[in-house]
N, C-alpha and C positions, 0 to 999 in steps of 0.2 A: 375441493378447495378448503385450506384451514383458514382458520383469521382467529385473534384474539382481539379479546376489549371492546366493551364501546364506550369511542373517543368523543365527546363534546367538540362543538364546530369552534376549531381556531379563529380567535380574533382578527389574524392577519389573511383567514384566508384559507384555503384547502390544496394540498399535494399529493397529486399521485406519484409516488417516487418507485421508478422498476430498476431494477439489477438481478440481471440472471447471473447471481454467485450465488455461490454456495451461504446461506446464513446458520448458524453461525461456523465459519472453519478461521483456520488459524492459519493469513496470511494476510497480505495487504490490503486490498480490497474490501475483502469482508470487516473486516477492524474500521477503516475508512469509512465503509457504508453506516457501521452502529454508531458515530460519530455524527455524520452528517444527519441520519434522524431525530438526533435527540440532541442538536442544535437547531434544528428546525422546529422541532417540538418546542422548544428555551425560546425560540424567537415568537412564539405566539402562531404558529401553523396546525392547524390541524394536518396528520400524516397518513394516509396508508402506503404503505409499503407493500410492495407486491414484488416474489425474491423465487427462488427455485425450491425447491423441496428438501433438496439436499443438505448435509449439514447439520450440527445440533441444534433442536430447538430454541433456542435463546429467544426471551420475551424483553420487550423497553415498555417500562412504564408511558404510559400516554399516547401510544405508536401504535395502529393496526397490523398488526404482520399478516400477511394471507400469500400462503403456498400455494405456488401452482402441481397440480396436479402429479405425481410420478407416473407418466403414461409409458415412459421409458424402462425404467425399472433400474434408473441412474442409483450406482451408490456413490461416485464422486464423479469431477469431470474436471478436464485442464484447464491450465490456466491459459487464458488467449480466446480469441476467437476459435471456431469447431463445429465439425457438421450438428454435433449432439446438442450444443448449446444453441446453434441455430434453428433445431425443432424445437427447445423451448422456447427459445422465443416465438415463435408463432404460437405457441399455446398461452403463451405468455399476454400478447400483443390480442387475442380471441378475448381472455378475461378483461386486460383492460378496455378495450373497447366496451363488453357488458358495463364495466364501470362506471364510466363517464356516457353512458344513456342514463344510469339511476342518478347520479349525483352530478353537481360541477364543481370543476376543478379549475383555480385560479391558475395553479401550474403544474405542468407534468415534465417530471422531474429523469430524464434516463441516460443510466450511466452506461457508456461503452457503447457495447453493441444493442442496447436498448435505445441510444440515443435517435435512432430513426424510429423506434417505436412512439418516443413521446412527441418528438417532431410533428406525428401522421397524428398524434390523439390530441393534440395541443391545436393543430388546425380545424379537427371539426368538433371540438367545444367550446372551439375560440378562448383559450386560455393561453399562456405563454410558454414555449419548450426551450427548459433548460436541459443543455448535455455535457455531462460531465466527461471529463476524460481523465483516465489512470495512466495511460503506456502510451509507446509510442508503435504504432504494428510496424512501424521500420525493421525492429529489434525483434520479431518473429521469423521463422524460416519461412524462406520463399514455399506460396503454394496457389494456387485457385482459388481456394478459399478468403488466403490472406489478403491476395490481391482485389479481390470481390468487396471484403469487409473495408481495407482500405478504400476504397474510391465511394463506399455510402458514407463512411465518416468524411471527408472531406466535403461530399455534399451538405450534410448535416453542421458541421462549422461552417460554411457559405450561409444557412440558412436557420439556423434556430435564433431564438431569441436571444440566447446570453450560452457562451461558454464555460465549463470553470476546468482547470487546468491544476495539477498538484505539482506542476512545474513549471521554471519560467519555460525550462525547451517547451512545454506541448502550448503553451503559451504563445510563444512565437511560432510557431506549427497554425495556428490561427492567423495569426498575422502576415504569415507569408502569403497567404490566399486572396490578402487584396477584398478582401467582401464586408470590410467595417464590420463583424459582427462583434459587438461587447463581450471581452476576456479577462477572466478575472483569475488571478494566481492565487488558490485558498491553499497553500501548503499542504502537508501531511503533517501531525504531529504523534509523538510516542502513541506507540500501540495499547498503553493503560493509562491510566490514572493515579494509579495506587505508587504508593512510593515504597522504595524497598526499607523493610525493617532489620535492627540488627542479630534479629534471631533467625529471619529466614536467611538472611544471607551466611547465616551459621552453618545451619542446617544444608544450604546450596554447596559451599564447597566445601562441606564435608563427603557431599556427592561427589564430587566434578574432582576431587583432591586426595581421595582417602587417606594416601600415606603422609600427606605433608609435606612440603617442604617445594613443592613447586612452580615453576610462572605458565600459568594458564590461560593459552591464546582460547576463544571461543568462537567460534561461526553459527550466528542463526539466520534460517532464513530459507528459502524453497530449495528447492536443488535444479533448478532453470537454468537452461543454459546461459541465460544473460546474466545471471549471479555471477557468471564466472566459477562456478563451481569445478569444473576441470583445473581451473591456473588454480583453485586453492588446494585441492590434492596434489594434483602435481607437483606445487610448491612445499608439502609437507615432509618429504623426505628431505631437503636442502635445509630447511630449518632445524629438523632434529639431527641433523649431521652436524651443525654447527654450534649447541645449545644444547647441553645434556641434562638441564633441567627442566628444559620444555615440555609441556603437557598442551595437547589439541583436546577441546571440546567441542564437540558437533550437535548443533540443537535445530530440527527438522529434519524436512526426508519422508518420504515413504516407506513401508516397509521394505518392498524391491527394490529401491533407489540405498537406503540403507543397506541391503545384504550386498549391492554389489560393490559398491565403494567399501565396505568392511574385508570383502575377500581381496578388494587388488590394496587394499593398505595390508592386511596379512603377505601378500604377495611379496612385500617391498621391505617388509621384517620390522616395519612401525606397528602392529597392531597394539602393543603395551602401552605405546602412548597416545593413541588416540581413543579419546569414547565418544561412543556414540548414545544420547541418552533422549533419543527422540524428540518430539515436542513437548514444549508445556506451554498456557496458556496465557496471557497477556498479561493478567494480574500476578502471575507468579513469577516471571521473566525474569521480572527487575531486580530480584534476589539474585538469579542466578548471574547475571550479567554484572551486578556490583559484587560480586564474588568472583570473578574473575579478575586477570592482571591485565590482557590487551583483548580488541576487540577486531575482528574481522570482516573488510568487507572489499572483495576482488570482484566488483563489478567491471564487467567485459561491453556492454551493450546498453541500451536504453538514453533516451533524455529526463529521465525523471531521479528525483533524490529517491534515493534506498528506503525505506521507513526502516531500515532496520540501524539505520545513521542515527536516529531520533532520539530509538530506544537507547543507543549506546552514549550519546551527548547528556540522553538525561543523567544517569547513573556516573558521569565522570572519570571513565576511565579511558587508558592510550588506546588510540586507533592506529591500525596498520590497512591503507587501504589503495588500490589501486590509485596511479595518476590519472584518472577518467572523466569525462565531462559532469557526468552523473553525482559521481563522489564529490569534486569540486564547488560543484553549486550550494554548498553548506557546508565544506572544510575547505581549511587552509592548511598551510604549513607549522600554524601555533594549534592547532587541534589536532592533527594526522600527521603518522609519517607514511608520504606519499610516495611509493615506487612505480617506476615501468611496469609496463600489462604484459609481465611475464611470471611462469613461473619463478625463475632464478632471481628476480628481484626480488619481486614479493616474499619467498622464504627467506630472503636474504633480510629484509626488513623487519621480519617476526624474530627472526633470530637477534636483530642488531636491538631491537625493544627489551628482550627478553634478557639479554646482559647489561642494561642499563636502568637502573633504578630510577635514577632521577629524570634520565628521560622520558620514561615513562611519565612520573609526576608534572613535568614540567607540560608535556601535551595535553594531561587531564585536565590542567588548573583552569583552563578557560571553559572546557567542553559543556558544561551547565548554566552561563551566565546565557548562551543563544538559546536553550529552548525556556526559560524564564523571560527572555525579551521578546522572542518571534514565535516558537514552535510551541505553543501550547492551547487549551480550549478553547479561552477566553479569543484567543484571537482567531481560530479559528472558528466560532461562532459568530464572530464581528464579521469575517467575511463571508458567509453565508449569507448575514442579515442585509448587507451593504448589496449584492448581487441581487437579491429577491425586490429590496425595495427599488434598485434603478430599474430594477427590469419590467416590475408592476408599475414603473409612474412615465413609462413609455407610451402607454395607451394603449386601447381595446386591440388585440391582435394587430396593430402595426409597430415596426419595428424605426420610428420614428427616426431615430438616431444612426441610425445605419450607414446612410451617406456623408456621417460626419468621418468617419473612416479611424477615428480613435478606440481603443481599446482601455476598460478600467485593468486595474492592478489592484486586488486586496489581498493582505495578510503577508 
């Protein structure tokens, strides 16, 4: 077991926060998690965090981190629920129980598929289980597995103390169930902080751009099926057939997810204009994304906003993105131009951005006033704080409020 720091006892209080992701990698989740500790941390909590092994080191000022064990000999694991990730969580679920016999914890904090872990720890310290929830397992392929994880998380929204939801759907996914348990919508907000300068962004498409002179659609983001990442290759030939100044940039992927999407775009006689230039990390995104001309995102699945919407609304420039429920919940028609969930539309729309100058400008122009009013720290910190204290001023392990059958809303 690793751990860093030792933390002085929060004024407001002590949290055991688990998430079996990966800390630190470079996707949604994990980014979301470093967030929510170090506004827990800001709100006067004392934290330990308890996370999987996997993943780069990353340290937070004032935050214990302590690794569970690699009994696996994990070097990464998927995203979703997984038999691999359900052995750590039992190994996961063995430490923190050790935990909360040394210390007590006012609330135990667990996200996803942890969230029946803090459920079970949070009843016999008698402290309060909050569960968060990222995805919706609708939006995962049918399996045993799936179905299994499904039916303990709806347990777990029946019964925890407070949910928080990074969408209004998984929000309403609480409230279909009839069980009044208190739901709170804390958003997602941009995956950094850092604001793009205009030397990185120099420097960015000079990358993404070498020769000059052309309109550069970019897609970042996992390569999941629910990304729709199929309807966006497939849509890449229909755009560059229509737009000979179009340039594709590809930011994510795995190594193997990368080689095979590079041989069938070789296959199709686009490999010139597509790169593929892996990952980069949150702090340095925002260059390359304000270095770009349109932004991409052909969500097929899910009820939750993209975080990769965030990033691209902060930075200001046109989005091309499915007509999807997902997309919707934080674009419109003055932010996006919204096609049918097909290929042929969707290339059809990068191409019709990509010849239009002003349309582009005209979609950017709002794209940054919403994450300055709704999507940013501060308010995501405010809803963190606003869920801790109703849920702390409920009483000693009863859920007081429960049968009033109302639900909060923050952020």
């Amino acid at each position: 077991m690793e751990a860093n720091g030792n933390i002085p006892r929060g004024s407001q209080g002590r949290v055991l926060f688990i998430a079996s992701q990966p800390f630190f990698q470079w996707r949604g989740s994990p980014i979301r998690l470093g967030f929510d500790v170090q506004a827990l941390r800001d709100n006067g909590y004392e934290v330990d965090f308890l996370t999987l092994p996997i993943g780069e080191r990353r340290q937070i000022e004032g935050v214990r981190i302590i690794r569970a064990p690699n009994l696996f000999f994990a070097k990464d694991i998927s995203i979703g629920p997984s038999f691999l990730k359900l052995m750590f969580d039992g190994v996961m679920f063995i430490m923190a129980l050790v935990m909360i016999m040394r210390r007590h914890y006012d609330v135990v904090h667990g996200v996803e598929d942890c969230g029946v872990i803090a459920w079970m720890l949070a009843r016999l310290c008698r402290g309060k289980a909050v569960f968060e929830k990222h995805s919706d397992s609708r939006s995962y392929k049918k399996s045993f597995v799936i179905k299994g994880y499904a039916a303990v998380e709806r347990f777990v929204m029946r019964n925890a103390d407070a949910v928080i939801g990074t969408g209004s759907g998984l929000v309403a996914q609480v409230d279909s169930l009839g069980g009044g348990t208190p739901a709170y919508h804390i958003s997602d907000i941009p995956s950094s902080l850092v604001e793009p300068d205009a030397e990185g962004i120099g420097k960015a498409r000079a990358e993404i751009d070498p020769e000059g002179g052309s309109v550069v659609a970019t897609y970042v983001g996992s390569f999941a099926s629910y990304q729709g990442i199929d309807l966006l290759f497939n849509s890449m030939p229909v755009a560059l057939a229509d737009c000979d100044k179009l340039r594709y940039v590809v930011i994510g992927g795995s190594e193997a997810e990368v080689a095979h999407w590079s041989a069938w775009i070789e296959e199709r006689g686009c490999a010139e204009r597509v790169a593929f230039i892996g990952k980069r990390t949150p702090d340095i995104l925002p260059c390359y994304l304000a270095a770009s001309d349109i932004l991409l995102s052909p969500r097929i699945a899910g009820v939750n906003t993209p975080l990769k919407l965030l990033d691209y609304l902060k930075v200001s420039r046109a989005i091309v993105a499915t007509d999807h429920q997902s997309n919707r919940l934080i674009l419109d028609d003055t932010t996006a131009l919204l096609t049918p969930v097909t290929p042929e539309d969707f290339g059809a729309g990068v191409a019709r951005l990509a010849g239009d100058p002003a349309l582009r400008e005209s979609k950017a122009a709002s794209c940054r006033r919403l994450v300055d009013e709704k999507y940013n720290f501060n308010v995501f910190r405010e809803g963190l704080r606003k869920c801790y204290a109703e849920t702390l001023d409920r009483g000693d392990g009863k859920r007081t409020k429960k049968s009033e059958g109302k639900n909060k809303h923050a952020g």
